[in-house]
N, C-alpha and C positions, 0 to 999 in steps of 0.2 A: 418657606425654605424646605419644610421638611415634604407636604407635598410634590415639590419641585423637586427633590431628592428620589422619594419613590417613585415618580414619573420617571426616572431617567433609567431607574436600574432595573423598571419593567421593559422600559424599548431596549435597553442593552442585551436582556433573557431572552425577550423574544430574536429579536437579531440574531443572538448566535443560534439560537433554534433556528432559525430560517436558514442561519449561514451550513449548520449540521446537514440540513435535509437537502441542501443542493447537490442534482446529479454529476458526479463528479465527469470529465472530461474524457477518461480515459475511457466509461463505457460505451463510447462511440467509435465506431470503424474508422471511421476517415479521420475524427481525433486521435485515433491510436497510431493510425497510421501516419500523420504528419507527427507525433511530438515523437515516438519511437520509429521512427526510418530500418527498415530491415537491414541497412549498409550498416547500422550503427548497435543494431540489440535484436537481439530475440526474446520474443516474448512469448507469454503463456495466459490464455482469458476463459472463462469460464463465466456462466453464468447457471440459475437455476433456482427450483423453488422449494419451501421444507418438503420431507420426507414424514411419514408418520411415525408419531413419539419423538422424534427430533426437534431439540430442542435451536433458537436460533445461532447462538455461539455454536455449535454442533456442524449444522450445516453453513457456517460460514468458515469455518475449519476445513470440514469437505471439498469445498468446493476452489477452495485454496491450495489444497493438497494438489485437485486434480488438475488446476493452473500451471502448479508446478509439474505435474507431470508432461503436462502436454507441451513445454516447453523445452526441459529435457530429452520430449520425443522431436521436436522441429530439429533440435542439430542430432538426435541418432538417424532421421533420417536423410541430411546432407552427410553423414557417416556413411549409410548405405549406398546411396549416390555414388558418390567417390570412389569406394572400395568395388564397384560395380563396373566402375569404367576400367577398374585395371584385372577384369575376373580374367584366370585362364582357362580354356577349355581343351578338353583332349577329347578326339572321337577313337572310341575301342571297336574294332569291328565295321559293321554299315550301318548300326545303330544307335547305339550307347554311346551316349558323352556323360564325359565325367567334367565336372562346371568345380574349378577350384581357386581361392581366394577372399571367399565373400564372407564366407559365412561364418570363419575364423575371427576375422578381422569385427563384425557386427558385432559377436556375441561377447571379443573383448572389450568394447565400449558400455556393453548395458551396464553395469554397473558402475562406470567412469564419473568420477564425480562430477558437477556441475556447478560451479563456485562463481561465488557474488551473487547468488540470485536476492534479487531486492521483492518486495512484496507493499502491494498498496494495503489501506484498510478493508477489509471485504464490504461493498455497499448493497443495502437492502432496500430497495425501493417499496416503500410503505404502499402506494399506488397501487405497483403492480404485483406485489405480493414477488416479484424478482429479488434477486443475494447476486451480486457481480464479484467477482475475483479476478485479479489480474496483477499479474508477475512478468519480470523483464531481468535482465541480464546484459551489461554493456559488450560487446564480442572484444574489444578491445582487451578488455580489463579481464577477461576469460582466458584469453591469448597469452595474455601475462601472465599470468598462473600458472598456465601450460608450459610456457617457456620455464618457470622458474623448477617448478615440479619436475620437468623432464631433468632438467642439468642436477639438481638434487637427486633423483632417486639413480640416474647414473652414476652419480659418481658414490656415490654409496653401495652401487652396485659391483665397482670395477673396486672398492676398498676390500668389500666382503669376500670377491673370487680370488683376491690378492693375497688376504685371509687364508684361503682354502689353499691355494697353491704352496702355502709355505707350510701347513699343516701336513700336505701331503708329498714333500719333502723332506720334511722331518717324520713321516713313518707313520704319522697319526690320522689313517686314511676316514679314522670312524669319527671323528670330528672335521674333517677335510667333507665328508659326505652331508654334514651336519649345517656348513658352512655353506656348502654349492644348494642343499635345498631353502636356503635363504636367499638367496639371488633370484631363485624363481620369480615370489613376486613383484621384488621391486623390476624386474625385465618388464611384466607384465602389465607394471606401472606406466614405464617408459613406450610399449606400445600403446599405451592407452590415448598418453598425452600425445602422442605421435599422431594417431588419429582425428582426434578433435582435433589439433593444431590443422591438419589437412582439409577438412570439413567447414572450419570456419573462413582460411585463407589459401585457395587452390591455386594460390601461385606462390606459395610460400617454398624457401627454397632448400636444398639437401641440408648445407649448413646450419641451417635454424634448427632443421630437426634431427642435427645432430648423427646423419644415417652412418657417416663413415666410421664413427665413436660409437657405435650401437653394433655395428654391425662385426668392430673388433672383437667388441665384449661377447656378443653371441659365438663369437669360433672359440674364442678361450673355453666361454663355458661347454662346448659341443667336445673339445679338448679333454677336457677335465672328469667332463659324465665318462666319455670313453675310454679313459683310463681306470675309474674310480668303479665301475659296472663291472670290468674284469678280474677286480681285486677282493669281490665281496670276500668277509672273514668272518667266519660263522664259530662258535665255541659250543663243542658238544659235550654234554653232562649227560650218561646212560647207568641206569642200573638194569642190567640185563640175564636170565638166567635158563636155563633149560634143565630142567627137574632139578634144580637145587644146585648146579653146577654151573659157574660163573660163565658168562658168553659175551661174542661179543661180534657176531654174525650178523645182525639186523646192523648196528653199527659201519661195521663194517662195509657191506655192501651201499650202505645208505651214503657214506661219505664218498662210494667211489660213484655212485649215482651223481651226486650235487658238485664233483668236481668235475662230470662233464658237460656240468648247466657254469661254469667259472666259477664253482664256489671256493676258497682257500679256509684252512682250516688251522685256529689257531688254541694254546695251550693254555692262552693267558687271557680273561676274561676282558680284561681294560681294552684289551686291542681290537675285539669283536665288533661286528655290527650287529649282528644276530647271536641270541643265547635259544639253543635248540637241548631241549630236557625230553630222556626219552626215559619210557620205565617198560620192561617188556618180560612177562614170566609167563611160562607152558604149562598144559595140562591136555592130559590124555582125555579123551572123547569116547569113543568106540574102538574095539578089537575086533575084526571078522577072522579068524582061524579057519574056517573054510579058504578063505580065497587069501589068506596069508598077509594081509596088509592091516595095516594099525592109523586110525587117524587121531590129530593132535591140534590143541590151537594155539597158537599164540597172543595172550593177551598184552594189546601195546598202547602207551597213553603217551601223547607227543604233546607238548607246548613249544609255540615260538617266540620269545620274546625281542622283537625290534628296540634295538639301542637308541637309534639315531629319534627315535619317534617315543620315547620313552615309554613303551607302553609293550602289554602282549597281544600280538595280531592274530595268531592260531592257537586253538588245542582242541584235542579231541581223545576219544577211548576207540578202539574196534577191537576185532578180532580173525585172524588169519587163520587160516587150515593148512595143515600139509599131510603129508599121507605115504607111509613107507612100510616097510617091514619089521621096523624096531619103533621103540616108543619112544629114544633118543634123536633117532634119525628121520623121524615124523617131526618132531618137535622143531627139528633143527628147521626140516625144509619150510614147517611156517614160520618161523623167523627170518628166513630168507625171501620168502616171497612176501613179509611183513614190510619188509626195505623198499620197491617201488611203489606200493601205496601209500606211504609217510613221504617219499619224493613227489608224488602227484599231488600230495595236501599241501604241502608247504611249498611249492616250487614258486607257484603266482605269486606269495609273501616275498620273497625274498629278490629283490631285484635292488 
């Protein structure tokens, strides 16, 4: 018996060693391609051998990876396709076209997720010293995702802008602004899944993707930006002086600077989007008494701090020159010409 025992459970070890070492089905082309039908999945295969110092788990990780990549590239390139068939072009001139559509659309899918990807075991054929990798994906079950994804991050989207419009009826534009740069990416979401939904089903129809509900939400938010862009509210904080005597000329000038880029200017810190801190104090340079003129500079040190991004986006030190007859009115003119150099630093910041 006991004989007959160990006989049994040596053909059973061997057995599944045998059963382990068989080539699995899928590393074959025409197996792959009847059990995964392209009407049904996309997939991703890979094959390959070690690397030096690479260990075997290592490179079967690898080569897994790059399965998965290469299947996430078979539908970015039925992305490109599509989005190719609808490019616009414009001719400027007798030579110049300008080619528009494609390239917008591509670059929002690279990073598009790609969901349900299933994965076999990586197989290494002892023989040929070959590691096989191979991933698939049901397009179905992709589809579904897409559908689900898209209706969620919409209406999550048209919650948030709904958010914003009541915020900026009620007066609080700096969280109304807070509000609409949240909407960005779930939009972003929403053409993502728009895209792949088109790439995998090219007769899929407006309804599914939702265009006439997408296309609401885009004028609100185009609405909204253009209201909210004219209203910026910026709070200025300045200690300002000219030989020891309180000013308020770089200020001055500097506000009427940035109210003809739409800046609004307010008293009360909460209301702001921007907190602009200026510090700016004079001192005499040279005197020429021959030729009767006095130069002076004004030392200015600006900070911007963006509310809505919690954070400070600009600061800097210079120093201005002006140049007059007296050493107050030298002083003065570089603090006047200090004010469109502090609008040219911070102008980009503030939109």
């Amino acid at each position: 018996m006991a004989k007959t025992f160990l006989l049994s459970l040596l053909l059973s070890t061997v057995s599944l060693a045998l059963i382990g070492q068989v080539k699995p089905d899928w590393t074959s082309v025409s197996m792959r391609e009847a059990g995964y039908p392209s009407g049904t999945f996309f997939t991703g295969y890979t094959q390959g051998s070690l690397r030096a110092g690479e260990t075997l788990p290592e490179a079967k990780q690898r080569l897994l990876r790059d399965a998965q990549g290469l299947l996430a590239e078979s539908i970015r390139l039925r992305v490109t396709s599509q989005t190719t068939m609808h490019t616009v072009s414009t001719r400027v001139g007798s030579s110049e076209e300008i080619v528009a559509g494609t390239s917008i659309n591509v670059e929002t899918v690279a990073d598009a997720e790609i969901a349900g990807i299933n994965s076999e075991e990586p197989y290494h054929d002892t023989q040929t010293g070959m590691i096989h990798a191979f991933v698939w994906v049901n397009r179905f079950e992709l589809s579904g995702f897409h559908r689900a994804s898209l209706s969620m991050n919409l209406m999550q989207a048209e919650g948030v802008l709904q958010t914003a419009y009541e915020l900026e009826e009620a007066g609080d534009k700096s969280k109304a602004r807070q509000q609409y740069q949240t909407v960005i990416p779930l939009i972003e979401k929403v053409r993502q899944s728009q895209i792949i939904l088109t790439a995998i089903d090219t007769n899929i129809s407006e309804d599914a993707l939702q265009l006439a509900r997408t296309e609401t939400l885009n004028n609100r938010l185009t609405q909204i930006h253009a209201r909210l862009a004219q209203a910026i509210s910026v709070h200025v904080k300045s200690s300002e002086s000219n030989f020891s005597q309180h000013s308020t000329v770089l200020t001055n000038r500097l506000k009427a600077l940035l109210s003809s880029k739409g800046c609004n200017f307010t008293d009360n810190p909460n209301e702001a989007d921007f907190h602009l801190t200026i510090s700016a104090t004079t001192r005499q340079h040279a005197v020429y008494s021959e030729f009767d003129f006095v130069i002076c500079f004004a030392d200015v040190k600006v900070q911007l701090f963006d509310v809505r991004r919690s954070r400070s986006v600009f600061q800097d030190e210079f120093s201005q020159r002006g140049i007059s007859i007296t050493r107050e009115d030298a002083a003065r003119r570089a603090l006047e010409e200090a004010a469109p150099v502090v609008a040219n630093k911070i102008s980009q910041w503030i939109e």
